[in-house]
C-alpha positions in Angstrom: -158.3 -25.1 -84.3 -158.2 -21.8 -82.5 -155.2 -22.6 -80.5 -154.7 -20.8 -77.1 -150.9 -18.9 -76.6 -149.4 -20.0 -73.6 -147.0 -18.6 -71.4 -144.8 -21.0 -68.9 -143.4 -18.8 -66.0 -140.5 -21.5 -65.2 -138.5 -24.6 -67.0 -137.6 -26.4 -63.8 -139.1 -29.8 -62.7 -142.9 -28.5 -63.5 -142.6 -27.0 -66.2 -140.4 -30.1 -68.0 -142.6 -32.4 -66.9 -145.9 -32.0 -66.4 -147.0 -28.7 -68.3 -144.5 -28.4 -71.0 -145.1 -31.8 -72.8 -148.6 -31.8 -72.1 -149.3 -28.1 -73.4 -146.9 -28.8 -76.6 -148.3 -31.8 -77.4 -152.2 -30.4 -77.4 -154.1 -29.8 -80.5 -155.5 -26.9 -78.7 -152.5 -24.9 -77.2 -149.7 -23.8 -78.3 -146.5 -23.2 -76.2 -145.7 -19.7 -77.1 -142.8 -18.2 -74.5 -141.1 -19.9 -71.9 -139.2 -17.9 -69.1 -135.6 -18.9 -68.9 -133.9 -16.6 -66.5 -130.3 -18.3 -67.2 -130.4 -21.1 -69.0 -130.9 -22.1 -72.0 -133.2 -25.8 -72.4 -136.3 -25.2 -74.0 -134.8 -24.6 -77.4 -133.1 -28.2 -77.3 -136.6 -29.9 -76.6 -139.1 -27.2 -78.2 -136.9 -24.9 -80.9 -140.2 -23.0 -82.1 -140.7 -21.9 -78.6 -139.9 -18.4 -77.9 -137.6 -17.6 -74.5 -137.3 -14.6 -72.4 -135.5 -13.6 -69.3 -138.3 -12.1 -67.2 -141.9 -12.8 -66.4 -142.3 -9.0 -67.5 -141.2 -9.2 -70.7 -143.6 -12.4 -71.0 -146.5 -10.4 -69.8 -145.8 -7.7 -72.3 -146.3 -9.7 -74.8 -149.8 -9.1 -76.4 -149.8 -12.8 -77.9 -150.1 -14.5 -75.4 -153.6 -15.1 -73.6 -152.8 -17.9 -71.3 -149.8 -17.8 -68.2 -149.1 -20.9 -66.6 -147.6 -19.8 -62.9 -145.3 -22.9 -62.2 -142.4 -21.1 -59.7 -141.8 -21.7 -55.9 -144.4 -21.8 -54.3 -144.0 -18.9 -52.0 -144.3 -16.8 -55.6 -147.8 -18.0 -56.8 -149.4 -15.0 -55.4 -147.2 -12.4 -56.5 -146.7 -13.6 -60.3 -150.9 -14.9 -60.5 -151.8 -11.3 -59.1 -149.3 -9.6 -61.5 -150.8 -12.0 -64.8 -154.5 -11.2 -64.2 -153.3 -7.5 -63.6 -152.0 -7.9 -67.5 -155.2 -9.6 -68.3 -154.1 -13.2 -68.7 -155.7 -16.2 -68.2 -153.9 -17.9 -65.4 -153.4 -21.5 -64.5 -151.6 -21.5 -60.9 -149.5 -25.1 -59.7 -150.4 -26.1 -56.3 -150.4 -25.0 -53.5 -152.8 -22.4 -54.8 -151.4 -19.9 -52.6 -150.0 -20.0 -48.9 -152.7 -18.0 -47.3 -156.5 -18.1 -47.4 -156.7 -13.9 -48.0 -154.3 -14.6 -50.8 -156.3 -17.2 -52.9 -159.7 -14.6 -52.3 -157.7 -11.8 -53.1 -157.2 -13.5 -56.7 -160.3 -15.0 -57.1 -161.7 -11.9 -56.9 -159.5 -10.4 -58.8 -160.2 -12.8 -61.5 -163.8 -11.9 -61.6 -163.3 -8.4 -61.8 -161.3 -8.5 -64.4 -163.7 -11.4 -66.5 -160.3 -13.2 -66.4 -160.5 -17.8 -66.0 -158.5 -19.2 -62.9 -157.3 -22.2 -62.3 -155.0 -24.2 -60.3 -152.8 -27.6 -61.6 -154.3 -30.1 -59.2 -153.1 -32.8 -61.7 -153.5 -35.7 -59.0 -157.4 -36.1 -59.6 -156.4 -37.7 -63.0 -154.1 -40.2 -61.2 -155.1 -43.7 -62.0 -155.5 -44.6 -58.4 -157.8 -42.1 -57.6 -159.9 -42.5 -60.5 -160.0 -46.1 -59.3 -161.0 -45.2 -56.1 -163.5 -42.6 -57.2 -165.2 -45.6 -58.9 -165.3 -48.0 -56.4 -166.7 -45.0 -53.9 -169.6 -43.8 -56.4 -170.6 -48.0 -57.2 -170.5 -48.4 -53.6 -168.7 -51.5 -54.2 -167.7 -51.8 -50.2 -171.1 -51.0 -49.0 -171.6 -47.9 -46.8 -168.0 -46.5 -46.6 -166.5 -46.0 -43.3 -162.8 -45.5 -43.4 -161.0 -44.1 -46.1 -157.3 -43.7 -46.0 -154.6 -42.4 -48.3 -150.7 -42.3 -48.0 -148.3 -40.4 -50.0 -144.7 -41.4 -48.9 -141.3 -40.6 -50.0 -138.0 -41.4 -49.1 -135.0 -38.5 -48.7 -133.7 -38.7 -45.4 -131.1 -35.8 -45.8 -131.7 -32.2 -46.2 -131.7 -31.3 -50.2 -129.5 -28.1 -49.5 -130.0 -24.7 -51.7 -133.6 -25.9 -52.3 -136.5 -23.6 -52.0 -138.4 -26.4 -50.8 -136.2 -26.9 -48.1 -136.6 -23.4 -47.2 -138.2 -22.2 -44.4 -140.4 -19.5 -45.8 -144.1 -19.8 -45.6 -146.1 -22.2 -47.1 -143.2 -23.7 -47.9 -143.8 -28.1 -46.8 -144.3 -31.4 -47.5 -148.1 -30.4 -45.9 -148.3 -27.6 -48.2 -146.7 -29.8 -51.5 -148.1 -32.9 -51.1 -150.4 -32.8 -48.6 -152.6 -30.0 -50.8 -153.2 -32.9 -53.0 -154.4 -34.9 -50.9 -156.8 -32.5 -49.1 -158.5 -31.7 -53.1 -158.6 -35.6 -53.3 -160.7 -36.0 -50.0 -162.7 -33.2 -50.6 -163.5 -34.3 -54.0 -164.9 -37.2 -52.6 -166.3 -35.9 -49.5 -167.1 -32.5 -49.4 -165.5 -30.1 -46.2 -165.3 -31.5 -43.4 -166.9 -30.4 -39.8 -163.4 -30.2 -38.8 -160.1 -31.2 -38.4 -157.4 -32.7 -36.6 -153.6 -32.6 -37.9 -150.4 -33.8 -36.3 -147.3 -31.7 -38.2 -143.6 -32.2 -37.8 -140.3 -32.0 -38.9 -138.5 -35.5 -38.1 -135.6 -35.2 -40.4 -132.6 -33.9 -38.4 -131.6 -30.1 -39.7 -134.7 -30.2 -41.7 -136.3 -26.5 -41.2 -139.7 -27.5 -42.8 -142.2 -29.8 -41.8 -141.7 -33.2 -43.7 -144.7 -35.4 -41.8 -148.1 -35.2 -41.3 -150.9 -37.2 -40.0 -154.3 -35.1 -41.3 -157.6 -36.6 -40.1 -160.8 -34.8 -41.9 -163.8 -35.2 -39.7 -167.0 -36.4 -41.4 -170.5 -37.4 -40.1 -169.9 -41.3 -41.3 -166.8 -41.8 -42.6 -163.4 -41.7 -41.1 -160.5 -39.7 -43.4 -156.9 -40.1 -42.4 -154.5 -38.3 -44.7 -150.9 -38.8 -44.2 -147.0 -38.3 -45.9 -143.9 -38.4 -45.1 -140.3 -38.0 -46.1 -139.2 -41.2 -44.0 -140.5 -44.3 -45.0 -138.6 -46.2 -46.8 -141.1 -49.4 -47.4 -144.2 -48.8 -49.2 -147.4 -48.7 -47.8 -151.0 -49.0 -49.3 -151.8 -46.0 -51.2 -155.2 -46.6 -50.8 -156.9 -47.8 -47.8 -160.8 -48.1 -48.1 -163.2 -50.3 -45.6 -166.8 -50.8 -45.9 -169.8 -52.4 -44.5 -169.4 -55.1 -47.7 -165.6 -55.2 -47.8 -162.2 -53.3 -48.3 -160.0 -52.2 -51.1 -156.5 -51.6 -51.4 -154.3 -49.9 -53.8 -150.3 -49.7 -53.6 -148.1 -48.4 -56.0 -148.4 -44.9 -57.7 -149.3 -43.2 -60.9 -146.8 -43.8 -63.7 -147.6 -40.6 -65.7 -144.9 -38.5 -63.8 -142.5 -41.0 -64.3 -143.3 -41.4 -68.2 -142.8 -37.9 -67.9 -139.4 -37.7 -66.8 -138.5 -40.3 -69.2 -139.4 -38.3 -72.3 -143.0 -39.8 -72.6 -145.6 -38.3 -75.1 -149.3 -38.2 -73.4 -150.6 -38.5 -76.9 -149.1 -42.2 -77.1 -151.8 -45.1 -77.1 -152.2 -46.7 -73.9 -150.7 -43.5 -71.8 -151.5 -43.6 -68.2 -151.7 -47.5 -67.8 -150.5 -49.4 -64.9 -148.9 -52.5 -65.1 -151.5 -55.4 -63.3 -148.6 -56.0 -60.8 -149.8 -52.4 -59.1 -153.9 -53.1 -59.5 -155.8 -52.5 -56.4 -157.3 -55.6 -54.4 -161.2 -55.8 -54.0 -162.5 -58.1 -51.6 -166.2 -57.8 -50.8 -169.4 -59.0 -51.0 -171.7 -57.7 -54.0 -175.2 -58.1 -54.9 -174.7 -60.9 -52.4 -171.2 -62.9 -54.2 -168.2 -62.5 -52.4 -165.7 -61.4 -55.1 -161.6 -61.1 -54.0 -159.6 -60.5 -56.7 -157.5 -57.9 -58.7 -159.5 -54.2 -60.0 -157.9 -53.2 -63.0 -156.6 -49.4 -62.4 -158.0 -46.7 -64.4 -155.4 -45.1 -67.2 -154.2 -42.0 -65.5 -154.6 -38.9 -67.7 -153.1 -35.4 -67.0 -153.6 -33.9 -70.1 -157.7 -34.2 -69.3 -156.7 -30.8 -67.2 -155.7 -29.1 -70.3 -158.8 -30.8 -72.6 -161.0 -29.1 -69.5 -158.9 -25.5 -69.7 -159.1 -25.7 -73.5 -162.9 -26.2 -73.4 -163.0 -23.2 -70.7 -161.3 -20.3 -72.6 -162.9 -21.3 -75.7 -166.3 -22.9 -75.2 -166.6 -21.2 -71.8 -167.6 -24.4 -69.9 -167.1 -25.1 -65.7 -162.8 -25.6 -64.6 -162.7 -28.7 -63.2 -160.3 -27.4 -60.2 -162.4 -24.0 -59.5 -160.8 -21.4 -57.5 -163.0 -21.4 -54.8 -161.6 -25.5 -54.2 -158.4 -24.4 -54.3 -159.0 -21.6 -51.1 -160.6 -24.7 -49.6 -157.6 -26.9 -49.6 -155.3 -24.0 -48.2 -158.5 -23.3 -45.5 -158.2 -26.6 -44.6 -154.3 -26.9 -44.8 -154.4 -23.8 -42.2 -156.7 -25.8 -40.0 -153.9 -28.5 -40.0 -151.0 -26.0 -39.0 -153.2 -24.9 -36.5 -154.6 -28.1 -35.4 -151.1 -29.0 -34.6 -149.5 -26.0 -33.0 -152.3 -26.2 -30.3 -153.2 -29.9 -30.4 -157.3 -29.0 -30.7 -159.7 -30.0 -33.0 -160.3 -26.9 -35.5 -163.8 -26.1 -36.6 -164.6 -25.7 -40.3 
């Protein structure tokens, strides 16, 4: 197998746990440099891997065809621009970028150079969503009329000498988790006519926004979108009512865990949720009323990298094209503005 030279621009959080293992353990990639600017970990987990000090010297580096751009998020423009300008591949973590002119600029930079773009939205091979993407397209609720999706957290203190504490822009919980969400909805259901967003900061000190209550506005179905940094208790991850019934989901993907935890995606059964965490259906189908337990789709973040594989070397369709990922941060500037003037904003 042809196997494509990757580049990862950082070893923190991302690059350990989502794109390192995945990319290493891939028939089709193989995890060429890693930039290290200090430390020295990729050597005690990958040995064969080479390290450099700089995103330069990575770029220099003729071998390597494919950059993975998984830094702070207020450097994805900057590093992504730079990466194409070497003619790299790139594959960009969300949030794309933190402006809309930003994500066009590469886009179009991309084309011009015949170059592949891409952006990590891992969270459409969450188990849960592929759940829910199934009960949507069977219409298993009827005509769906309320669709709502919850990503909380609890940190109730100020991480200090954290970037994503920082207050530089694009720098959130609306921008971090809430651009997941946005793909997730508009995956499902296109853009929206408009929208409505409620943004806030409600830790005390905190000097970025760490709530927000997003409502997508759709000819027939209602789309709340909302996370937070304070809530302790879970709530349903997945909130969907229909004409024919409602389904729930709580719980959340275990990939990332499994991650953190050493996991190999390659292992048999990767990506499956205990039955504890399956969604509840209850409905009426072909005229039986049904209530019990759906079991959850097996999650599957490497299906990113099966898709990027089959792009650079079979030239096939990304999955996460570009031109979504200006769409999420058009609509995640919608929000910001929704809020500061408390309108509804136009798409």
């Amino acid at each position: 197998m042809n196997r494509i030279q990757t580049g990862l621009a950082a070893f923190g959080m991302s690059g350990k746990v989502f794109h390192a293992p995945v990319i290493a353990g891939h028939p089709g990639f193989c995890l060429h440099t890693v930039v290290e600017r200090t430390k020295n970990e990729v050597h005690g987990l990958y040995p064969e891997v080479k390290t450099v000090r700089s995103f330069e010297e990575m770029l220099r580096d003729d071998g390597i065809e494919l950059v993975v751009v998984n830094t702070p998020d207020h450097t994805h423009f900057e590093l992504a621009h730079r990466a194409l300008e070497a003619g790299k591949h790139v594959i960009v973590e969300k949030p794309f970028t933190q402006t809309v002119g930003q994500g066009e600029d590469l886009l179009n930079l991309a084309n011009k150079k015949g170059l592949k773009l891409s952006v990590f939205q891992n969270r459409r091979w969450d188990g849960d969503f592929l759940t829910v993407c199934k009960i949507v397209d069977n219409r298993c609720l009827g005509r769906l009329v309320e669709f709502e999706s919850n990503y909380m957290r609890y940190r109730n203190y100020v991480q200090q000498d954290s970037w994503k504490e920082s207050v530089l822009q694009g720098i959130g919980l609306t921008y971090n988790l809430g651009s997941h969400m946005i793909d997730q909805a508009v995956l499902l259901f296109g853009m929206p006519e408009a929208v409505w967003a409620d943004v806030d900061s409600l830790r005390g000190g905190s000097e970025i926004d760490d709530y927000y209550h997003i409502r997508l506005v759709y000819p027939d179905v209602k789309v709340t979108l909302k996370g937070s940094y304070l809530a302790r208790e879970e709530g349903a991850r997945y909130t969907l009512h229909g004409t024919h019934g409602s389904f729930l989901k709580y719980g959340i993907d275990p990939q990332e865990e499994a991650l953190k935890q050493g996991g190999n995606p390659a292992t048999p059964g990767w990506g499956k949720e205990p039955e504890e965490y399956w969604g509840v259906l209850n409905a009426e189908i072909n005229g039986v009323h049904f209530r019990g337990k759906v079991e959850t789709v097996a999650g599957n973040y490497a299906a990113f990298y099966d898709n990027m594989y089959d792009v650079l070397r079979h030239d096939a369709t990304p999955e996460v094209l570009p031109e979504q990922a200006v769409n999420v941060i058009r609509l995640i500037e919608a929000a910001m503005e929704s809020s500061r003037i408390r309108q509804y904003i136009e798409i």
